[in-house]
Structure formats: C-alpha cells, structure tokens
KEFIKE-216855 format. One line per 3 residues: number of its first residue (from 1); their letters; for each residue x, y, z of C-alpha. Coordinates in steps of 0.05 Angstrom, whole numbers. Each point is the difference from the previous one (the first is absolute). Last residue first. Layout:
N
NUM = A = X,Y,Z ~ ...;
//
This chain:
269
269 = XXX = -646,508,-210 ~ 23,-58,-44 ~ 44,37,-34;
266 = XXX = 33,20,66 ~ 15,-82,21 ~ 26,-17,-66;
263 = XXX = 46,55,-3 ~ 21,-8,73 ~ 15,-74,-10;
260 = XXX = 0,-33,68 ~ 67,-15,36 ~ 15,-67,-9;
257 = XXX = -8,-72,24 ~ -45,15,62 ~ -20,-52,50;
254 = XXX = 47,-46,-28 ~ -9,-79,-15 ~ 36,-71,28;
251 = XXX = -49,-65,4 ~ 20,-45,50 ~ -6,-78,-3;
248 = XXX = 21,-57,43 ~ 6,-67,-16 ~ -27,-44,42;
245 = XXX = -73,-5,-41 ~ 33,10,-64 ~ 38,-74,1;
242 = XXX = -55,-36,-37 ~ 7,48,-62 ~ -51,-18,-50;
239 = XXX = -26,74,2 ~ 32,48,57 ~ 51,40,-44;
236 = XXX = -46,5,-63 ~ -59,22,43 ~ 53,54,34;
233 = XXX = 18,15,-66 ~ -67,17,-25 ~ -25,37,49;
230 = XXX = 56,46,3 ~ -11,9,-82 ~ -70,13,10;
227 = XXX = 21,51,50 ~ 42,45,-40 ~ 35,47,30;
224 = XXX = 69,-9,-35 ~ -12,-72,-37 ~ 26,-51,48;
221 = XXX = 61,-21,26 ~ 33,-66,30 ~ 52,-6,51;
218 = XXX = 34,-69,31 ~ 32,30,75 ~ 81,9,6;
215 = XXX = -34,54,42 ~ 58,45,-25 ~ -34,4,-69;
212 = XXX = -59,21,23 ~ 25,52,37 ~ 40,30,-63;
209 = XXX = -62,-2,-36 ~ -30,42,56 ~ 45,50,1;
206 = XXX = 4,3,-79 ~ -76,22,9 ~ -58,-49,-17;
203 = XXX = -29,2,-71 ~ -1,-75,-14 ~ -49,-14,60;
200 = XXX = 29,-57,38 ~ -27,-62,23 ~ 51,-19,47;
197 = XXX = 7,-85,8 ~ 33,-33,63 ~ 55,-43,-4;
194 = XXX = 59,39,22 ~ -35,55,49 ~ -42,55,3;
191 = XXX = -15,34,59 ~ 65,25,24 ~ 23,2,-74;
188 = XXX = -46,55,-14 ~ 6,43,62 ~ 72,11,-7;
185 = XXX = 14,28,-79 ~ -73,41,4 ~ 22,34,71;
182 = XXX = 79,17,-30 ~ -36,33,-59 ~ -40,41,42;
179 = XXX = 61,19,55 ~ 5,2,74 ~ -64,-64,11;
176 = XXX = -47,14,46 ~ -38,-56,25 ~ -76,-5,22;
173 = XXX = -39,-43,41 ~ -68,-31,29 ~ -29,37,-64;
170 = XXX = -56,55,-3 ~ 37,39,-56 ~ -7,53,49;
167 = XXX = 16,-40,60 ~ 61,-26,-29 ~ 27,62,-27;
164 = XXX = -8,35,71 ~ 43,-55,28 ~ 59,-3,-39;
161 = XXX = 11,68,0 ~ -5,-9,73 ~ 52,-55,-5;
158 = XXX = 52,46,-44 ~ -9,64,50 ~ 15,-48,60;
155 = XXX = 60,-15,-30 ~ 40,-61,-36 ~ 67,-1,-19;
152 = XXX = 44,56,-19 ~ 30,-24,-65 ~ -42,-62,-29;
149 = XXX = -67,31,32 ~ 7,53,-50 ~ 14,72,11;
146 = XXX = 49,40,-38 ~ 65,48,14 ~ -22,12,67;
143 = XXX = -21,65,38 ~ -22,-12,75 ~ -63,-44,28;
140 = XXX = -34,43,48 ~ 14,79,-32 ~ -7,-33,-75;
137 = XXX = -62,-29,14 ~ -21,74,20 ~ 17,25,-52;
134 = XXX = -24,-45,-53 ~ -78,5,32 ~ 5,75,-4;
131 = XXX = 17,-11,-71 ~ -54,-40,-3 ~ -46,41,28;
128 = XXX = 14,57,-37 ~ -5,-27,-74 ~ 65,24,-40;
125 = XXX = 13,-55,-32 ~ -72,-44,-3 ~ -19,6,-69;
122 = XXX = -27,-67,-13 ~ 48,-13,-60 ~ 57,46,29;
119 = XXX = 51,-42,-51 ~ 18,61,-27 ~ 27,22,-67;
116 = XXX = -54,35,-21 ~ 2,62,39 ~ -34,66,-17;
113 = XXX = 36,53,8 ~ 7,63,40 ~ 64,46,-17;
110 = XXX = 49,23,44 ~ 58,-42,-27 ~ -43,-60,6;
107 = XXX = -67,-9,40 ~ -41,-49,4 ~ -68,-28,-6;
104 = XXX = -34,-69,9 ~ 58,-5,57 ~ 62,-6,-1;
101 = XXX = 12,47,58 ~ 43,69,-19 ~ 57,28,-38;
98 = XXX = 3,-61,-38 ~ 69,-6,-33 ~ -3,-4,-78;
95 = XXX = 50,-52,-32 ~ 70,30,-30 ~ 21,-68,-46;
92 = XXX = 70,-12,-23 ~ -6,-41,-60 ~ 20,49,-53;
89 = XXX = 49,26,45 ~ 33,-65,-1 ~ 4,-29,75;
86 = XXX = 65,-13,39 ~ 16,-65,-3 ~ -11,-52,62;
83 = XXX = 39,-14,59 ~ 57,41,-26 ~ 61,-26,-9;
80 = XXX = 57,1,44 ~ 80,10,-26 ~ 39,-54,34;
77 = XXX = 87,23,-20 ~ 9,19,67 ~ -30,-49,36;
74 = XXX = 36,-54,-47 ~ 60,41,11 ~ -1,3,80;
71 = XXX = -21,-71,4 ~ 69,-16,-41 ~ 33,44,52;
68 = XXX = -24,-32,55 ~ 15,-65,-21 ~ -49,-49,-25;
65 = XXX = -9,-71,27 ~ 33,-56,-34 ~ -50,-66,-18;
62 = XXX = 39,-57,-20 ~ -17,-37,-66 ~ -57,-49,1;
59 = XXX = 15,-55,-44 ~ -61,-57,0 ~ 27,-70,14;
56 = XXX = 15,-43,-50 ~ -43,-60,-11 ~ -41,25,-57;
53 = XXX = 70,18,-32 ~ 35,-66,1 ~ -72,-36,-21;
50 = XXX = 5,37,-58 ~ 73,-11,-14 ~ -5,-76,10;
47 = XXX = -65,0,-44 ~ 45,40,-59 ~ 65,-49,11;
44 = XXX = -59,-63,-10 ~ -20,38,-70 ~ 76,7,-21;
41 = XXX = 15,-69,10 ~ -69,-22,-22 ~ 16,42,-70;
38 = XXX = 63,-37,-4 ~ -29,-61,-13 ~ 16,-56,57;
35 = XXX = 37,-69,-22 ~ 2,-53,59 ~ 68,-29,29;
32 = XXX = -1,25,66 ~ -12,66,-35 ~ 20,13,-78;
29 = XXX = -11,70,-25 ~ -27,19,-76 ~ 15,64,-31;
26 = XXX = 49,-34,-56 ~ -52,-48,-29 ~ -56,76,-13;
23 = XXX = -50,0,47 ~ 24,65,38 ~ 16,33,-67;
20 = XXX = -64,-13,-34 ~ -31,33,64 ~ 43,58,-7;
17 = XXX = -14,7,-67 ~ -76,-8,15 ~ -5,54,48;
14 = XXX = 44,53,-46 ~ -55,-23,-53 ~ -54,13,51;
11 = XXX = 35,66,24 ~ 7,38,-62 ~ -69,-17,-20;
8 = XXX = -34,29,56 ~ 46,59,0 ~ -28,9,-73;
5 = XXX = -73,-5,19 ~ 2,55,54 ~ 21,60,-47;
2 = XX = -66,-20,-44 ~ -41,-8,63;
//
C-alpha cells in the first residue's frame, strides 16, 4: 500500500495535465465549422483504434514441421522421469507375507499367529465345502477379474442366488446387488421419489445418507432409536396437512447400527 499510493498520485496529476492541456484555447479543432475539445479528438482516435483491433483477424503464424535432425536433438536431449519417486527409506514399508490362509490364525515366518487383521468375520476361509464350491465354479465359468452383472451379464448362478434369498425371506423376489454401498445408493431412490417424505433415523450409515440425498426426496430425522420421537414426527408431519393422504411416506432405519460393546456385553455376564 505505501509503495502503491505514490504511483497513484503520479498518475492523477500526470492525468490532469494532460487533460488541462487538451482543453486548453490552443487544443481546440474546428469541423464543418463547429469547435471540438481536443480530449474528443483524442477520445474518438481511441474508439477507432479499438474497434480497429476487435475487427482484425486473429494472427496465426505458419506451422513448419520439424526436420529430422531437430527430432533427433529433442529425442536426444528428453531425459524421462520416473512415474513416481522413489520412496525414502523411512517410508519404505517391508509388510509380513502370510505363509498360509488368512484365516483366524496364521502363520508368518514359521511362526503361528493369531490374526487380527482379517475381515474373516464369520470364519468361513478355509471351510471345505466352500472351497470345494469355488472350484468347481471356477472349472464352469473360467477365471475373471470380478463378477458383477455390469461386466459379464447375467448367469444362471446370479438368478438362483436370487431365488433361494427370496424363499427364505419368504418374498415373491430378491435382487442381488455387486457391492453394499452400491445396493443402499440404488434401492433408495427407486422407491422414493421427489415429493415424498423419508422419516429418517438420525443415526443411519453415510450409505444411507447418501441415498437419501439422491432421492431428491424431503428428509426428516428423529432421535437415534427413539420411538417417542418417531411418533412424534410422523403426528407433526400428518396434523393440519390436507395434502398427507397422497403423499407418500417411508420411514428409513438399520437393522444393526454398530457392532455391540464387548465390555458392556461381558460385564453384564
């Protein structure tokens, strides 16, 4: 600011000499017999040179190929770099390869451990039958790099799936989705539309949020698991409202929100 407020200066008094100039007796034109300032002269030769160089066409200067030679040098003189850096020794990491299944135990360098890091929640690596199962679907339907509908289409294996779900949840009809998340995101909007009100617990997963939000649908929460607060804002929703009986209303909740407290659940044995 303080190295600013001097160039200002400078070029309002430079401004105002120049206009003094321009309307001084001696600056003054005569046309067809009518006086003209000089700072119109000058302002009319700036709109002239404006609309001169919006009117110009744009200069493209002629492309010339390379020669051989000068391909030669610039080939020459390219020195690659690597896709990514090399990594710092204090950030390279040497991770422990499983010498055996993942399963609730492992082993590692020759040593049997207890694993932790597995996602094996039901503990079903390493059951017989379903490895036996996994061969032989591998033997009919080949070796692929995944398996949703989106990539190989539909099979028989996909519709009995299908099948056996609906007749255990006692449904006319099931419908596997490839991915949890990806089930959550669809099956919300297909239901719910713009218009119709979700009653929403306000503990429900990202996954769901996110559906809700794609359903372009109007939300409202209530307490987590509280049923006096559901009650309440679905009377709050319906009262005075002439318009509730076409509307249509869902009300969103999980099954299970967590995984249950192991401290709590012990002490209480």
């Amino acid at each position: 600011m303080d190295m600013a407020l001097p160039i200002v200066n400078a070029t309002t008094a430079a401004l105002a000499r120049v206009s003094a100039a321009f309307n001084a007796p001696l600056a003054r034109a005569v046309v067809f017999g009518v006086h003209i300032d000089g700072h119109l002269v000058v302002e009319g030769l700036l709109i002239a040179v404006i609309v001169f160089q919006l009117s110009r066409k744009s200069y493209k200067p002629p492309k010339k190929p390379l020669s051989e030679k000068e391909v030669d040098e610039l080939c020459d003189e390219w020195e690659p770099e690597p896709l990514c850096p090399p990594i710092k020794e204090e950030s390279h990491i040497d991770p422990p390869i499983l010498e055996s299944a993942a399963g609730p135990h492992t082993t590692i360098e020759g040593k049997e451990v207890v694993n932790f890091a597995s996602a094996n929640y039901l503990g079903l690596i390493g059951n017989e039958k379903i490895i036996d199962s996994c061969v032989g679907s591998l033997e009919k339907y080949g070796v692929g790099s995944c398996g949703p509908r989106g990539f190989y289409g539909t099979i028989d294996v996909h519709l009995d799936c299908e099948a056996k779900i609906a007749n255990f949840l006692g449904t006319p009809d099931s419908i596997l989705y490839s991915y949890g998340i990806s089930t959550i995101f669809s099956v919300i909007p297909a239901f719910c539309k713009k218009g119709d009100i979700i009653v929403a617990d306000e503990g429900v997963h990202w996954a769901v949020q996110n559906g809700l939000y794609l359903s372009r649908s109007t939300v409202v929460y209530f307490k987590h698991n509280d049923m006096a607060s559901l009650a309440s804002t679905l009377e709050k929703l319906t009262r005075g409202n002439k318009r509730t009986e076409k509307i249509r209303r869902y009300i969103v909740v999980e099954s299970i929100y967590q995984v249950c407290c192991l401290l709590w659940l012990f002490s209480v044995r």
